[in-house]
C-alpha positions as CSV (number, residue, x, y, z in Angstrom):
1,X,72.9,-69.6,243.2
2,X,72.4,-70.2,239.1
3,X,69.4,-68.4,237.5
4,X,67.9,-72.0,236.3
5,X,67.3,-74.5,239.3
6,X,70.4,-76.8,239.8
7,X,69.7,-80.5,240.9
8,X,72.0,-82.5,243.0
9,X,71.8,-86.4,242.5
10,X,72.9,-89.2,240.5
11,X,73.4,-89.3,237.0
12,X,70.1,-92.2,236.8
13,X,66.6,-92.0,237.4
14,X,65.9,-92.7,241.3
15,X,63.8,-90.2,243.6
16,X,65.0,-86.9,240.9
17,X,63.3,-88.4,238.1
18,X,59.8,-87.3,238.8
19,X,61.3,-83.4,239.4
20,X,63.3,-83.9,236.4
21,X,59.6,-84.5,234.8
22,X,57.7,-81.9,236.8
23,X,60.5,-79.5,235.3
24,X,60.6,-80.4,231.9
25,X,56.4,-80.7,231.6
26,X,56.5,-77.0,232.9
27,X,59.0,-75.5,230.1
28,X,62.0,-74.8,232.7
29,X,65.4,-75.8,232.2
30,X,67.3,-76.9,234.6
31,X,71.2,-77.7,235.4
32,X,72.7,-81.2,237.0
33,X,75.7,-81.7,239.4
34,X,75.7,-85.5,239.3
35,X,77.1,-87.0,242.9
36,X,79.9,-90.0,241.6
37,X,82.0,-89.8,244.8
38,X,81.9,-90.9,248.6
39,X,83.6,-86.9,249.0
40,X,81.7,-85.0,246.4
41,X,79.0,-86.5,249.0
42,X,80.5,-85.3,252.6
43,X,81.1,-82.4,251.1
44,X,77.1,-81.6,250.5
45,X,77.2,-83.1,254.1
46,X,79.6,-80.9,255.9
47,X,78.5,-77.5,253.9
48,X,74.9,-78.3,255.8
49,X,73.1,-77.9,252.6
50,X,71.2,-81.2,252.7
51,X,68.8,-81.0,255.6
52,X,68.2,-84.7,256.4
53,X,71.7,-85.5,255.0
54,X,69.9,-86.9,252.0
55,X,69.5,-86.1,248.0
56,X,67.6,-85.0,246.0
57,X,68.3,-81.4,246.4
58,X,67.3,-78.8,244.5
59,X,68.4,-75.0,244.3
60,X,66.2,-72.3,243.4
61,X,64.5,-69.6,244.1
62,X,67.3,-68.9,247.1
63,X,66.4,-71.9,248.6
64,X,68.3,-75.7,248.7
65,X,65.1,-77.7,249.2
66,X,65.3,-81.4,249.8
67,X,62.5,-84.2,250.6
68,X,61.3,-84.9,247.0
69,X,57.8,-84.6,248.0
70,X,58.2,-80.3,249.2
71,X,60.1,-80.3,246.2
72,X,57.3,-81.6,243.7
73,X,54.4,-79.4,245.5
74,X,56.6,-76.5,245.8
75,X,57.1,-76.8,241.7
76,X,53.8,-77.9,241.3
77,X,52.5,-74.6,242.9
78,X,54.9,-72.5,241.3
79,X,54.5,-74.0,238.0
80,X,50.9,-73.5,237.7
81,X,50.4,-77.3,237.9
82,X,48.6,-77.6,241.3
83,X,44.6,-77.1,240.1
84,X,42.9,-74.0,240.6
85,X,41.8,-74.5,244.6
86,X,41.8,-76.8,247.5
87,X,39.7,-79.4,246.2
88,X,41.7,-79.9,243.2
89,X,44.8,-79.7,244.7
90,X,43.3,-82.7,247.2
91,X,42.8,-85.0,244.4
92,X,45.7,-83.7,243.0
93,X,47.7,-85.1,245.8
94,X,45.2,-88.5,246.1
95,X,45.9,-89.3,243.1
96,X,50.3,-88.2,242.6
97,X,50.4,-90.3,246.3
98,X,48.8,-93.4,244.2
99,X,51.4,-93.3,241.5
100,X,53.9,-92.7,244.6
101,X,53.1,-95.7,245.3
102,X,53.1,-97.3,242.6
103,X,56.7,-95.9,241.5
104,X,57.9,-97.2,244.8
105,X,57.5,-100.9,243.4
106,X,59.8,-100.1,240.7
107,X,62.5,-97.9,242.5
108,X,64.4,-100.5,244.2
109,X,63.9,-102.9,241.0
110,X,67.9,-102.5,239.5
111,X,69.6,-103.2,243.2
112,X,67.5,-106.5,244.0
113,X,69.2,-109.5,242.6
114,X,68.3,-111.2,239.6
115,X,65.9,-114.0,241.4
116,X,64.2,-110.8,243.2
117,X,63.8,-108.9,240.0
118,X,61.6,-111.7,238.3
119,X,59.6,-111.7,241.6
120,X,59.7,-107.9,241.4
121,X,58.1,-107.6,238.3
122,X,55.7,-109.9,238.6
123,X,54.5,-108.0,241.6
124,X,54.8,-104.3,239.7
125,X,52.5,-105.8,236.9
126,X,50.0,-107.1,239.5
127,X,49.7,-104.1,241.6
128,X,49.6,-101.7,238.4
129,X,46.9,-103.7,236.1
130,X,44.7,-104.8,239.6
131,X,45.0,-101.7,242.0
132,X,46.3,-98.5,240.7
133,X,45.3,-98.4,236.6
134,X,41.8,-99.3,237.2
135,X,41.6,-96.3,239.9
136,X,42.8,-93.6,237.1
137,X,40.6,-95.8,234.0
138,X,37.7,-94.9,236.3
139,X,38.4,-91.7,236.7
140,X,38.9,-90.8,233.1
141,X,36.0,-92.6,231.8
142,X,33.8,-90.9,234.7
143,X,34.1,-87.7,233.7
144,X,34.7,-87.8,230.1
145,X,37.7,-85.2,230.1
146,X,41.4,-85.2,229.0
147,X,42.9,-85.2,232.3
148,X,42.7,-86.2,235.1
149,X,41.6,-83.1,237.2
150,X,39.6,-80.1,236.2
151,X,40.1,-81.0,233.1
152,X,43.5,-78.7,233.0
153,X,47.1,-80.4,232.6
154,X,48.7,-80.8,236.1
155,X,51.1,-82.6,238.7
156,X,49.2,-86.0,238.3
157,X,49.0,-86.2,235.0
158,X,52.6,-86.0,234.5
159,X,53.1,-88.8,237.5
160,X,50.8,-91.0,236.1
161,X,52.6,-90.1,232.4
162,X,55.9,-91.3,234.3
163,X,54.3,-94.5,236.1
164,X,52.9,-95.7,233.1
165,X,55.7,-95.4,230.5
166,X,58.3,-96.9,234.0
167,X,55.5,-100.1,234.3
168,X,55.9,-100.6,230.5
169,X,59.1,-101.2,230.7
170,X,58.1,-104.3,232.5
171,X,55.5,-105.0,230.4
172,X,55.1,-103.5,226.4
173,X,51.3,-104.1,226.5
174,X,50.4,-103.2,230.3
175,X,47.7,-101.3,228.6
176,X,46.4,-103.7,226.9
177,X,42.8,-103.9,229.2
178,X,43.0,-99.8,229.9
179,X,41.4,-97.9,226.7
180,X,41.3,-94.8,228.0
181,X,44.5,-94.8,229.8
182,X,45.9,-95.6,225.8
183,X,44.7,-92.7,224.9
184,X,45.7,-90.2,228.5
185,X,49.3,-91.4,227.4
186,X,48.8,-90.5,223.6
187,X,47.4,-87.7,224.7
188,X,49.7,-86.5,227.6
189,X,53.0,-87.6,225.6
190,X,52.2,-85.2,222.7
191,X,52.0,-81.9,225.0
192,X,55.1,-80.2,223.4
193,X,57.1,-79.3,226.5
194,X,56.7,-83.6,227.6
195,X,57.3,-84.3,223.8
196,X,60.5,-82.5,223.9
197,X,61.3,-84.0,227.2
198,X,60.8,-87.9,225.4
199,X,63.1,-87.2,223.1
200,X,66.5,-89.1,222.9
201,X,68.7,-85.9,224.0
202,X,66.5,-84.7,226.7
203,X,68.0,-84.9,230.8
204,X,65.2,-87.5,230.8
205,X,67.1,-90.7,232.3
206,X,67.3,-94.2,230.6
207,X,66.5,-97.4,232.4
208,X,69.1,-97.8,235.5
209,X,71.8,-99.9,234.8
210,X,75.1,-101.5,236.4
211,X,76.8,-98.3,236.5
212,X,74.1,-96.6,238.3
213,X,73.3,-99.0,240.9
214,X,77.5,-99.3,241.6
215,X,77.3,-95.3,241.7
216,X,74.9,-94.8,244.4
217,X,75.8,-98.1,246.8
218,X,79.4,-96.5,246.6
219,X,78.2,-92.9,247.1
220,X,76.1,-94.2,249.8
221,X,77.7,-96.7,251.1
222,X,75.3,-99.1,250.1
223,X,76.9,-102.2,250.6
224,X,73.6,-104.8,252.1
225,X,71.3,-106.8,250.0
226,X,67.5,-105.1,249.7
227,X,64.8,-107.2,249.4
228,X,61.8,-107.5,247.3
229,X,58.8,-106.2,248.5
């Protein structure tokens, strides 16, 4: 196995994004095999590396992990990015499972149609300015400090970072009604390893577009209509 940690996926955002951001906040670099064909895929399949048959997968460490969730704890941990005991790392998981959540509005956006998109966004908006940004506004006006637990950078303040610049790109001026989440982004996004990782060069992914969405429904198989939520 490389050194650096190797990511299998698609060459677009999807479930990898947020390791691709857990990785880059904690100064590693990483290497990309990017999945474009239906036999790059079955090959994965048949060499038993992907546990549930699904990506993302990650070698490190001597290990393939998949499920993006052990992989984002198990970096978090390793990473120094997991607080400093249980309690911490509690919150720590309340509040990456409400960005989870949030993300999860968004993920499926570029393979709805276009009718479903404008429902779609609608929807993201609604959930993010009356459910999930009020939760971390509170939090941050509560206790007065720069992040959001312990008052030392970790895992959920590089989700939120994420959910907040991906909800943007529905709508410039989400922000408009959360002052201190303003500043949490200024804030966040001037931490030179997520700095770096926002500029145009970075493995940071752009919005999904055509060529992604044909990617993975080939890669996949893909080939029925989802739904907005």
């Amino acid at each position: 196995m490389s050194a650096k940690p190797k990511l299998y996926y698609f060459d677009g955002r999807g479930k990898m994004e947020s390791i691709r951001w857990l990785l880059a906040a904690a100064g590693v670099e990483f290497e990309e095999e990017f999945l474009e064909t239906r036999d790059q895929y079955e090959k994965l399949l048949q060499s038993g590396s992907l546990l549930f048959q699904q990506v993302p997968m990650v070698e490190m460490d001597g290990m393939r992990m998949v499920q993006t969730r052990a992989i984002l704890s198990y970096l978090a941990a390793k990473y120094n990015l997991y607080g400093k005991d249980l309690k911490e790392r509690a919150l720590i998981d309340m509040y990456v499972g409400g960005t989870d959540d949030l993300m999860g509005f968004i993920l499926m956006f570029p393979f709805l149609s276009a009718e479903d998109k404008e429902k779609q966004r609608a929807l993201i908006v609604e959930k993010a300015t009356s459910r999930y940004f009020p939760v971390y506004e509170k939090v941050l006006k509560d206790h007065g400090q720069d992040f959001l637990v312990g008052n030392n950078f970790s895992w959920a303040d590089v989700h939120l970072l994420e959910a907040i610049l991906m909800v943007e790109e529905k709508k410039s001026d989400v922000l408009s009604g959360f002052p201190q989440l303003q500043a949490f982004k200024a804030r966040i996004s001037s931490i030179p390893t997520i700095k770096k990782f926002l500029e145009p060069g970075s493995q940071r992914k752009p919005i999904p577009d055509d060529k992604y969405v044909e990617t993975v429904r080939r890669v996949l198989c893909m080939y029925y209509n989802i739904k907005a939520n």
